[in-house]
C-alpha positions, 0 to 999 in steps of 0.5 A: 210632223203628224198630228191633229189640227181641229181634233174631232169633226163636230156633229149637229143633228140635220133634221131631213122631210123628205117630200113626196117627189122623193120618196124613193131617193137616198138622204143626202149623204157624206161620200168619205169619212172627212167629207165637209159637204152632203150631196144633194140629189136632183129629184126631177121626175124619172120621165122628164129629166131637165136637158140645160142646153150651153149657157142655160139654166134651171131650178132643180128640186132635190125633194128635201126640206131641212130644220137647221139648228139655230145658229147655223146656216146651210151653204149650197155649193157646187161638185166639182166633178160636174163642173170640171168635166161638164161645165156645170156649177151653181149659179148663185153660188154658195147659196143660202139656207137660213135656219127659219126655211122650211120650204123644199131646198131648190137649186139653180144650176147653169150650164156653162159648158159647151154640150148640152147637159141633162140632169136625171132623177137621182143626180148629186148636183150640189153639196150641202155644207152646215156652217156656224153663223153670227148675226151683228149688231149693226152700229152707225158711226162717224168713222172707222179705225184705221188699219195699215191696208186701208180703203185699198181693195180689188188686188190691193193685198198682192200689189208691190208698194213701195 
């Protein structure tokens, strides 16, 4: 069977400032033609790259700031290769970009691995992924609807009943 799912990917324009510590980075930028996720890049000073020793962690700049469109928010996730192959992954994973921030996007890395891992000016580190938002309005009330599943949680959906 062939064919297409979702039809064209939609594009937003992602307004980027580039600070100073990064003048001389590339933006971040889709590696494939399918990609959901830009990297971002580690923008540490050429002559102090951050060493994260086995269990440690640390906030990595990457030298950017972003204007989101409303309605969207920015989810900071980790590379997979950096985590496969180094044990390093984003700590607070994903993290959150709200539509409103202005400051430079910042993430924290842990090393969870068994070696020492240093980050070098120019690293990808994370990936940036723009995903559509909904705020609620949040009501009080005396009681939920019922549904078959319940209050049951934590591993409630594979479990055997019978």
């Amino acid at each position: 069977m062939s064919g297409s799912v979702g039809g064209p990917t939609q594009r937003l324009e992602l307004r980027v400032l580039r600070l100073a510590h990064a003048s001389d980075l590339p933006l971040p930028a889709y590696h494939s033609e399918l990609a959901a996720g830009l990297d971002l890049l580690a923008a540490v000073a050429a002559h102090a790259p951050v060493t994260l020793a086995p269990g440690a962690r640390a906030l990595i700049p990457t030298g950017i700031a972003i204007a989101l469109p409303p309605g969207c928010e920015g989810q900071i996730r980790p590379r997979s290769g950096l985590a496969l192959r180094h044990g390093v992954t984003v700590l607070n994973a994903p993290g959150t970009i709200d539509a409103d921030y202005r400051g430079e996007i910042q993430v924290i890395l842990v090393n969870l691995g068994d070696e020492q891992f240093t980050v070098e000016r120019g690293t990808r580190i994370a990936q940036l992924i723009v995903a559509a938002t909904m705020q609620t309005v949040v009501c009080d009330v005396a009681k939920l609807d019922d549904t078959p599943r319940g209050a049951a949680g934590f591993g409630s959906t594979g479990a055997r009943r019978e």
